[in-house]
KOLVEX-651834 format. One record per residue (C-alpha): chain; y, x, z; residue number from 1. Coordinates in steps of 0.02 Angstrom, whole numbers. Each point is the difference from the previous one (the first is absolute). Layout:
node chain->A, Y->Y, X->X, Z->Z, resi->NUM
...
END
This chain:
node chain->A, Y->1895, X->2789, Z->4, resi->1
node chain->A, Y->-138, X->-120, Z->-48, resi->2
node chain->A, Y->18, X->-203, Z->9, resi->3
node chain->A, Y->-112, X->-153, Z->-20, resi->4
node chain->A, Y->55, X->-168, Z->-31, resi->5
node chain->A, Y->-121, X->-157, Z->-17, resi->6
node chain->A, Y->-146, X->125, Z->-64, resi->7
node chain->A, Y->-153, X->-69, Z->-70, resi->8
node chain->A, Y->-152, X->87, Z->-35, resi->9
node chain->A, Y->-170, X->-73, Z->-13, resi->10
node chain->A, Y->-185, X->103, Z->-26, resi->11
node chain->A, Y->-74, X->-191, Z->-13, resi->12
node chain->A, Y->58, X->-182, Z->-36, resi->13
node chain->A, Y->25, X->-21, Z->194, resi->14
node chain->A, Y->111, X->167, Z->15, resi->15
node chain->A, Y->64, X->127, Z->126, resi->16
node chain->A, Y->182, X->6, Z->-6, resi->17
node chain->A, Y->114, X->-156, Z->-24, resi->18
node chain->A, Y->180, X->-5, Z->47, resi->19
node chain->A, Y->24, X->181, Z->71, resi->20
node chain->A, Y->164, X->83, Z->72, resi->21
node chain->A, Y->29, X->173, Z->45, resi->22
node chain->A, Y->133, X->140, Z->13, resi->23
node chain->A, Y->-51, X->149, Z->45, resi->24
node chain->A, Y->174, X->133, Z->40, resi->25
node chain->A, Y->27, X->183, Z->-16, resi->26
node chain->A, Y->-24, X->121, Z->150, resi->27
node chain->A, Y->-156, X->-112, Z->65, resi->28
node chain->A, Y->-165, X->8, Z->52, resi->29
node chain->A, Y->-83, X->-165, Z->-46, resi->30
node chain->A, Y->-171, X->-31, Z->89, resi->31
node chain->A, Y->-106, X->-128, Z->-122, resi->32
node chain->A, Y->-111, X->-88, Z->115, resi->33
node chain->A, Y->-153, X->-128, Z->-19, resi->34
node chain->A, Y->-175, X->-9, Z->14, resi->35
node chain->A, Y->-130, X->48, Z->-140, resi->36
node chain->A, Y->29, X->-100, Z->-120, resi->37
node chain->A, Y->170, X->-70, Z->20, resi->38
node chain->A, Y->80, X->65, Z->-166, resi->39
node chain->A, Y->90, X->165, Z->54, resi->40
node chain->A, Y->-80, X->104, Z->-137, resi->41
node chain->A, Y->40, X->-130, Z->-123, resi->42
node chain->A, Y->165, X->-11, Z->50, resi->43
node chain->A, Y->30, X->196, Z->-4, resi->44
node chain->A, Y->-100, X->14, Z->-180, resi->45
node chain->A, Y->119, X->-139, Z->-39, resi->46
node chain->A, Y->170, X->100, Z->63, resi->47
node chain->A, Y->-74, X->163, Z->-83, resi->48
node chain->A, Y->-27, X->-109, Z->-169, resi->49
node chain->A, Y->-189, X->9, Z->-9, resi->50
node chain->A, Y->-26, X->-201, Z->8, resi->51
node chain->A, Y->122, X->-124, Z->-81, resi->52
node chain->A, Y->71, X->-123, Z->82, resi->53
node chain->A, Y->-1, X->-187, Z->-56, resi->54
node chain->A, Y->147, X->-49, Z->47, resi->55
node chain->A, Y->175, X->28, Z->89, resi->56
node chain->A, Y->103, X->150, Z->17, resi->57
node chain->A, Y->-56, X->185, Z->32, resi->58
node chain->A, Y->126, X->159, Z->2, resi->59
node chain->A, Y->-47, X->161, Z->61, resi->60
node chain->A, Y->126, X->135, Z->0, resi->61
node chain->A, Y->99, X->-80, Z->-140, resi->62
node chain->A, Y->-147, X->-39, Z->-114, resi->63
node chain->A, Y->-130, X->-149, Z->-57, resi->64
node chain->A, Y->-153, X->107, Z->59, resi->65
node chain->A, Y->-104, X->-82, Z->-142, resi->66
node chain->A, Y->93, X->100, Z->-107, resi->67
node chain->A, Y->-63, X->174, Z->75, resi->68
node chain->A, Y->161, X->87, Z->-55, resi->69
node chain->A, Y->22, X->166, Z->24, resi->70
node chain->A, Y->140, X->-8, Z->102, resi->71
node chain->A, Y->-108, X->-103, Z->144, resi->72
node chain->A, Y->-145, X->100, Z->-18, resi->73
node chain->A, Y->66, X->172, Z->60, resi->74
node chain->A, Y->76, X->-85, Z->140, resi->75
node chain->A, Y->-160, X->-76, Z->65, resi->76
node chain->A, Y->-153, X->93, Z->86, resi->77
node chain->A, Y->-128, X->-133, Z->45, resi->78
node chain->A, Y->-160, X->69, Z->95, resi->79
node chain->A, Y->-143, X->-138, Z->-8, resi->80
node chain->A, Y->-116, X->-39, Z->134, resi->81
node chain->A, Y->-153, X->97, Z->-130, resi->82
node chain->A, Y->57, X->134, Z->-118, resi->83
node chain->A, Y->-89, X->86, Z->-122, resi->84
node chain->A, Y->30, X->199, Z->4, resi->85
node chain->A, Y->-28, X->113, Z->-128, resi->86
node chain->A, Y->-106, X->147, Z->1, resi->87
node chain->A, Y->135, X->116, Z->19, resi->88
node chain->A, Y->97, X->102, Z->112, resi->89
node chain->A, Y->134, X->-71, Z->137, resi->90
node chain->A, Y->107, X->175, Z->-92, resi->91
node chain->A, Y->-35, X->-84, Z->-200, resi->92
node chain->A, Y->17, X->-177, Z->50, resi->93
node chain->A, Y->176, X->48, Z->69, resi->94
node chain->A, Y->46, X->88, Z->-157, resi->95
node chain->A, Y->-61, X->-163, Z->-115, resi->96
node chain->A, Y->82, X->-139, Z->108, resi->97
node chain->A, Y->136, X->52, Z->78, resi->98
node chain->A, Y->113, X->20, Z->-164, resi->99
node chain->A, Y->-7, X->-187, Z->-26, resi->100
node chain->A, Y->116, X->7, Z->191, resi->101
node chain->A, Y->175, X->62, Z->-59, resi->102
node chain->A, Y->32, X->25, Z->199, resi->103
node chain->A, Y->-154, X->86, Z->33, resi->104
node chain->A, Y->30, X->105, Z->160, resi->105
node chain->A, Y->-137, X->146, Z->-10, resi->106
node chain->A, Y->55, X->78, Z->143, resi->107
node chain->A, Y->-13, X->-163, Z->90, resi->108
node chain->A, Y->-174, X->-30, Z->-53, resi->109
node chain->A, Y->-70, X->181, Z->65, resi->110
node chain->A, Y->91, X->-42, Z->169, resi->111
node chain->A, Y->-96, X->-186, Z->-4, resi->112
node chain->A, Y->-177, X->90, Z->-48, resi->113
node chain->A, Y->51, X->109, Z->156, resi->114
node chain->A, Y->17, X->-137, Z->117, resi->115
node chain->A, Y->-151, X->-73, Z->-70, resi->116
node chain->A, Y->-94, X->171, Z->26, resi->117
node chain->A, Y->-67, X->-32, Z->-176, resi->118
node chain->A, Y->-15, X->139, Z->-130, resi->119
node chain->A, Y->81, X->-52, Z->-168, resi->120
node chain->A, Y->-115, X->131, Z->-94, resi->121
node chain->A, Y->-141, X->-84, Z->66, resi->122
node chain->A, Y->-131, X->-85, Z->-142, resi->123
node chain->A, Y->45, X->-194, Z->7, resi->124
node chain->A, Y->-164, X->-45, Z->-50, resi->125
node chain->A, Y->-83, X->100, Z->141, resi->126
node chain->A, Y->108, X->-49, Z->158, resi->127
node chain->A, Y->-33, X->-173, Z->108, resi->128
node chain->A, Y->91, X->-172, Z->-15, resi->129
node chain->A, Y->117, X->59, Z->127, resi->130
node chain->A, Y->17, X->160, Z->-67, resi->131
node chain->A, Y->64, X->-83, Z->-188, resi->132
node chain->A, Y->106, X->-131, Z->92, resi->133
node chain->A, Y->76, X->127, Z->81, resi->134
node chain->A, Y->52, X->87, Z->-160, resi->135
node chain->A, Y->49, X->-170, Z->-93, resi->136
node chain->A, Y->141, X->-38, Z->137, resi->137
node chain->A, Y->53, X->160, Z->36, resi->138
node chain->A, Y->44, X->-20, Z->-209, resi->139
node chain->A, Y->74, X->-157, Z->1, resi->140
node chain->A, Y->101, X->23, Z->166, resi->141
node chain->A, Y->53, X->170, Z->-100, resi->142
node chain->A, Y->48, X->-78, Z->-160, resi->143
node chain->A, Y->176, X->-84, Z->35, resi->144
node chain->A, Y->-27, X->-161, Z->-73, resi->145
node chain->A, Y->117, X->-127, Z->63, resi->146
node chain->A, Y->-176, X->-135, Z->40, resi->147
node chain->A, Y->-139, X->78, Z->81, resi->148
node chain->A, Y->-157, X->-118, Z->8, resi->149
node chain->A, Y->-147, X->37, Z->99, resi->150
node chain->A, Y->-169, X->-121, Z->11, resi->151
node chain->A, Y->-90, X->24, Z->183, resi->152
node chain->A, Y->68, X->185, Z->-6, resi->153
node chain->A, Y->-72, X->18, Z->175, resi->154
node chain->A, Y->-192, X->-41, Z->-68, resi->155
node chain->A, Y->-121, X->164, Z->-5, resi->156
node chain->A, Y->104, X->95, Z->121, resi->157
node chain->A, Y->-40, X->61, Z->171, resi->158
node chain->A, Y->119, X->-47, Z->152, resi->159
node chain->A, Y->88, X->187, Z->-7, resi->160
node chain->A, Y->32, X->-49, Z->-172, resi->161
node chain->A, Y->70, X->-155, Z->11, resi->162
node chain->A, Y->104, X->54, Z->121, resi->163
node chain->A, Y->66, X->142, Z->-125, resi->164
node chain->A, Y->25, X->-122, Z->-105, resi->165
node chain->A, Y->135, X->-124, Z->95, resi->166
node chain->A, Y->77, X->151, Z->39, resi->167
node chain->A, Y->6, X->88, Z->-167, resi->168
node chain->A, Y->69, X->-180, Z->-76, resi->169
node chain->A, Y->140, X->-31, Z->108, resi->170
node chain->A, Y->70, X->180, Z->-29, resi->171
node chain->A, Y->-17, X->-29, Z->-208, resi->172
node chain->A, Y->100, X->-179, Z->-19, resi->173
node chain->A, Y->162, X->44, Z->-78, resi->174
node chain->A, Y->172, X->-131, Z->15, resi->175
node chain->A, Y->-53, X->-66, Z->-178, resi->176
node chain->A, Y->-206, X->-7, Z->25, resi->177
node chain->A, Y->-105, X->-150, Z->60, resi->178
node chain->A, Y->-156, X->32, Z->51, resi->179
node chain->A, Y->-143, X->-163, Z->-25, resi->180
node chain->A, Y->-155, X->24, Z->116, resi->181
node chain->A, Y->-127, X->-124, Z->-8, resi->182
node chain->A, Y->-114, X->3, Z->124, resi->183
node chain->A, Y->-121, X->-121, Z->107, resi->184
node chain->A, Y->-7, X->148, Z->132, resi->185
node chain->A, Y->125, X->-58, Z->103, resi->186
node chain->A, Y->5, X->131, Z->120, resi->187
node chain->A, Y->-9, X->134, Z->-116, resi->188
node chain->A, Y->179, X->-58, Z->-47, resi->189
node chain->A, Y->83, X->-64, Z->149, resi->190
node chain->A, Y->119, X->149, Z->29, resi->191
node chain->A, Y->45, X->14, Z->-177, resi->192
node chain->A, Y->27, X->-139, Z->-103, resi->193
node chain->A, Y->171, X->-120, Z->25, resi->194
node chain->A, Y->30, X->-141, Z->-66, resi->195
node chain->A, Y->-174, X->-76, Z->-13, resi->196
node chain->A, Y->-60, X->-128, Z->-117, resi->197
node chain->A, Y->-150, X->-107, Z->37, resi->198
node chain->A, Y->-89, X->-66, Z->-142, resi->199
node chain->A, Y->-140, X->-127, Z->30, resi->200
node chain->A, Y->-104, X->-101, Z->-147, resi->201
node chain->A, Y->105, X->40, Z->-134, resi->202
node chain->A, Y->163, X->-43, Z->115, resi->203
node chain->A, Y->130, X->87, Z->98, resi->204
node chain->A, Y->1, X->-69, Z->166, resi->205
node chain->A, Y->122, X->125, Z->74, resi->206
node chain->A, Y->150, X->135, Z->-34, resi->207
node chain->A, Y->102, X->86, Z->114, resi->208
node chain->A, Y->35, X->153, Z->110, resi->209
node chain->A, Y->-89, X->56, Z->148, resi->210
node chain->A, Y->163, X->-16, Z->102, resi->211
node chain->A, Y->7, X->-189, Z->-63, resi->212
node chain->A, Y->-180, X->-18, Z->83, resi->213
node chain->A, Y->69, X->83, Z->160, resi->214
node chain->A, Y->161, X->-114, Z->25, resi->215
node chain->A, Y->-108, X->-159, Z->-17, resi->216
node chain->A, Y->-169, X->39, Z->94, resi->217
node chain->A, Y->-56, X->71, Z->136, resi->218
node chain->A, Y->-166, X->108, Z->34, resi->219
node chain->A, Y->-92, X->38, Z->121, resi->220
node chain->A, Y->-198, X->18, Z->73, resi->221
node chain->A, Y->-62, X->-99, Z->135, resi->222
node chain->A, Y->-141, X->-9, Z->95, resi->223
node chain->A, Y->-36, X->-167, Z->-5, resi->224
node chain->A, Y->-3, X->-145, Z->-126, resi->225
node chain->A, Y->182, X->-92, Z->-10, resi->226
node chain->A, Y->12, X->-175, Z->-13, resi->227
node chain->A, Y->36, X->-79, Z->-179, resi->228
node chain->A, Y->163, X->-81, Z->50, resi->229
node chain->A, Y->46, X->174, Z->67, resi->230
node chain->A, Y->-12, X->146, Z->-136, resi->231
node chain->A, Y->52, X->-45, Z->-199, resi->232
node chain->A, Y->-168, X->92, Z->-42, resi->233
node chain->A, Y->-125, X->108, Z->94, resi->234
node chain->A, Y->-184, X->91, Z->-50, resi->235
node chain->A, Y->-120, X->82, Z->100, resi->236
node chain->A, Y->0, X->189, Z->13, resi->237
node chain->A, Y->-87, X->128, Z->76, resi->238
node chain->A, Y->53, X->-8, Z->192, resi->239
node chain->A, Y->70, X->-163, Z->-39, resi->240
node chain->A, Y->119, X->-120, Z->-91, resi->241
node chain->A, Y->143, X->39, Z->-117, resi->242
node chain->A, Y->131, X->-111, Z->41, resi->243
node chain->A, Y->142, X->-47, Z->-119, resi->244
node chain->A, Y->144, X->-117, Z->50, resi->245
node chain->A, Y->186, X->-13, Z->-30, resi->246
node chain->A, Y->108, X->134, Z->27, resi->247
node chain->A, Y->141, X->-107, Z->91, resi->248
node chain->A, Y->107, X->134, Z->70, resi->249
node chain->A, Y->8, X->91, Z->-177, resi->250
node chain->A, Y->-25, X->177, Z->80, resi->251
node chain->A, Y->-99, X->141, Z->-92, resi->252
node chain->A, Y->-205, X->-38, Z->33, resi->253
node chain->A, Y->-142, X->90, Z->-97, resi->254
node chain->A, Y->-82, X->-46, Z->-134, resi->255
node chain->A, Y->-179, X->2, Z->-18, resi->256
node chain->A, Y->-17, X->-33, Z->-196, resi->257
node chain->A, Y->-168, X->-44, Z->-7, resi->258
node chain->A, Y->13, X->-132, Z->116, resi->259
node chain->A, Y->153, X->-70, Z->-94, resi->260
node chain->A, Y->-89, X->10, Z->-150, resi->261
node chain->A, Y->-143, X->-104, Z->78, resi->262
node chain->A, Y->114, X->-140, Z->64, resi->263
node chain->A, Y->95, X->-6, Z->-201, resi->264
node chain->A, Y->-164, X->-32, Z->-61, resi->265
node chain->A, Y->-44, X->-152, Z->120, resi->266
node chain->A, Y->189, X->-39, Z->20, resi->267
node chain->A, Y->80, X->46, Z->-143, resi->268
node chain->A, Y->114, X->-164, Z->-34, resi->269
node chain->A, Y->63, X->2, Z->203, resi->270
node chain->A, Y->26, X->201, Z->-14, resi->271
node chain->A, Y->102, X->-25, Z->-150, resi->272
node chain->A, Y->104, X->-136, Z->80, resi->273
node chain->A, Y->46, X->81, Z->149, resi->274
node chain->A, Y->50, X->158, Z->-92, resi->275
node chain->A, Y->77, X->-85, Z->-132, resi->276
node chain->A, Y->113, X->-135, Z->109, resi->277
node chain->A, Y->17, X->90, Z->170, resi->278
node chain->A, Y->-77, X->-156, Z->98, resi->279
node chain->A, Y->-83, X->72, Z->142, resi->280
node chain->A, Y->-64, X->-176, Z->71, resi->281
node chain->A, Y->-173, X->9, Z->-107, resi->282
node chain->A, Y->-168, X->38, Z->93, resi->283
END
């Protein structure tokens, strides 16, 4: 579906992206998580072919996206974090655009705008934020490309709508789709994105499955501040501490995603280690 091998991509002499692997599979939900600022929508205007990279390897569906071919293009919807919408009608917009999608389900998209209790007749220009995000992804989970990229998809909607929306994607991934979210909204995310890649200043500090997470650590909240030599990682939360450590016994344990994506970022070398070896004797 899409790989990266020792990409390089710099906006100044010092650079973003040096020496970057990825391989993203069909019939996934990929959650792309970082802070502001840590090179996710570079990295998905690189996939989509809107920035050039410097060096290494890029494929995405078969094609060098630099290339914008034809054949990538109508298999790609990519939704950015701020779209422009033209002064137009959700009904003519869907008559201009959704040609250029040879699998175009219509049918589809008037059961999405349903679920999003959005009108497609409506005046784009007129509606909110959330109102025009709502019709963009309701589109672009309609149009039957094989990669569907979405930029902070959750951002400008309410908390009904969000959860219309994890909902609403789940029930559109096909066997042969991937679906890219990039989001720093953790939570907004956590029951619908697996794998997960962390990206951090330019780097990828961590890839794997939600399962992976759940064989290696274990989670829990505690009332009271653990000692250092007895949790892998711990933060304070409301009513007191996240607790990380070992998962020993290898048995099922939830996983709070935000929290794990706290501890990549301050231990993203041990994290990788354990996950990547199986040693369980780090702390």
């Amino acid at each position: 579906m899409l790989t990266l091998e020792n990409l390089s991509f710099a906006y100044t002499r010092e650079g973003l992206f040096r020496d970057l692997d990825l391989v993203l599979e069909p019939g996934m939900i990929y959650g792309l998580l970082g802070k502001n600022g840590a090179g996710k929508t570079s990295l998905l205007r690189l996939i989509s072919g809107q920035l050039f990279p410097s060096g290494g390897n890029l494929e995405v569906l078969g094609f060098d996206p630099r290339l914008r071919q034809p054949g990538m293009l109508r298999d790609i919807y990519f939704l950015p974090e701020e779209f422009p919408v033209p002064r137009l009608t959700g009904t003519r917009y869907l008559a201009l655009n959704s040609p250029f999608y040879p699998r175009f389900d219509r049918e589809r998209f008037l059961e999405l705008c349903d679920g999003f209790q959005i009108d497609p007749a409506w005046s784009l220009s007129q509606v909110s934020l959330g109102q025009k995000k709502k019709f963009l992804l309701a589109f672009g989970l309609a149009s039957g490309v094989r990669l569907l990229i979405l930029d902070e998809p959750t951002n400008g909607l309410d908390i009904p709508s969000k959860r219309q929306f994890r909902r609403l994607a789940a029930s559109s991934l096909g066997e042969d789709q991937t679906i890219l979210i990039s989001t720093h909204q953790v939570r907004d995310m956590e029951n619908l994105i697996d794998p997960v890649v962390i990206l951090d200043s330019g780097h990828i500090l961590f890839t794997g499955t939600i399962d992976s997470i759940a064989r290696k650590f274990r989670m829990s909240l505690e009332t009271s501040e653990p000692l250092p030599s007895d949790a892998f990682y711990f933060e304070k939360v409301p009513g007191g501490y996240s607790v990380v450590r070992m998962n020993h016994e290898g048995d099922e344990s939830h996983v709070d995603l935000e929290v794990f994506f706290n501890m990549v970022i301050e231990r993203g070398e041990d994290v990788a280690g354990i996950l990547q070896s199986g040693r369980e004797d780090r702390v």
